[in-house]
C-alpha positions as CSV (number, residue, x, y, z in Angstrom):
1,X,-13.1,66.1,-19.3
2,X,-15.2,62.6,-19.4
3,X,-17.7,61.8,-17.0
4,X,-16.9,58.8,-15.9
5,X,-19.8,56.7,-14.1
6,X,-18.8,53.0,-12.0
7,X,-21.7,51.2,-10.7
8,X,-20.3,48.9,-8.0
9,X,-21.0,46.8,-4.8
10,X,-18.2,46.5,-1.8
11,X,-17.4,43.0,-2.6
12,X,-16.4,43.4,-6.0
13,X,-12.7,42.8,-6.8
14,X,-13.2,43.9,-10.0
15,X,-15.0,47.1,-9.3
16,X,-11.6,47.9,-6.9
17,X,-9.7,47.3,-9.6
18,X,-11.5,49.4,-12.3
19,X,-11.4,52.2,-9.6
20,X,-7.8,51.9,-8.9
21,X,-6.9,52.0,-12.8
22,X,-8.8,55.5,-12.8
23,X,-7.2,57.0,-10.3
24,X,-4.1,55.6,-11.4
25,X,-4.6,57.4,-15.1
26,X,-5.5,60.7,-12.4
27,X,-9.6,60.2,-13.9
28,X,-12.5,61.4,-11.6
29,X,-15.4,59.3,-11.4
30,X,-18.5,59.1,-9.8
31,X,-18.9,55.7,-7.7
32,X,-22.7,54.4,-7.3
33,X,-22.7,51.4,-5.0
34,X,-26.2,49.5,-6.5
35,X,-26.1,48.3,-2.6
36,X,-26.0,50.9,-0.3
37,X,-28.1,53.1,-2.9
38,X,-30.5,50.1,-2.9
39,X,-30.2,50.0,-6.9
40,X,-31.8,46.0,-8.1
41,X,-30.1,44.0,-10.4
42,X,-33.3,44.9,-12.8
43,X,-32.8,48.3,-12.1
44,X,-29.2,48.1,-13.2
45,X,-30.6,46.7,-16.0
46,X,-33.3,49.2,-17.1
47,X,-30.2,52.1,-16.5
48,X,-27.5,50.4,-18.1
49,X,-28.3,47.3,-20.4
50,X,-26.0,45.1,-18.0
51,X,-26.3,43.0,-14.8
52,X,-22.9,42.5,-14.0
53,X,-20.8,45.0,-11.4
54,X,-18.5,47.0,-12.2
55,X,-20.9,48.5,-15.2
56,X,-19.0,51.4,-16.6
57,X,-20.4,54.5,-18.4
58,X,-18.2,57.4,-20.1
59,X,-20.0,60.3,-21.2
60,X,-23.4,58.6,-21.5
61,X,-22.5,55.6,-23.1
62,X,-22.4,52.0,-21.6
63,X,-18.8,50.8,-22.3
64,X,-18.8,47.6,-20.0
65,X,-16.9,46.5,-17.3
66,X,-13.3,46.2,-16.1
67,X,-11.6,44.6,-18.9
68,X,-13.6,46.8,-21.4
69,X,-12.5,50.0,-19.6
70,X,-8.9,48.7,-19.9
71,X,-8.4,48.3,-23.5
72,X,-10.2,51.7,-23.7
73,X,-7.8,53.7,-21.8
């Protein structure tokens, strides 16, 4: 079982999109919207190397966003 991490923001069509190609492959994830949990953009940095929304961490380990989550699973 991976634990799979999306950081996210509502407006994102690409964080929709990541989170419909997990649940599509039947993958649980953990969702952390940097907005609503008041997360900065530096923050998001500091945790994960990577400004940008979705950011997308399997077992620990930053693997990027949407497209990079694609042509891993």
């Amino acid at each position: 079982m991976r634990n799979i991490i999306l950081y996210t923001t509502d407006w994102c069509s690409a964080c929709t999109s990541a989170k419909r190609f997990l649940e599509s492959k039947d993958l649980e994830y953990e969702e952390i919207n940097i907005e609503t949990q008041r997360i900065s953009r530096s923050k998001l940095m500091e945790l994960t190397g990577r400004l940008a929304v979705p950011t997308i961490v399997i077992d620990g380990k930053v693997i990027g966003g949407f497209e990079s989550l694609q042509e891993l699973l």
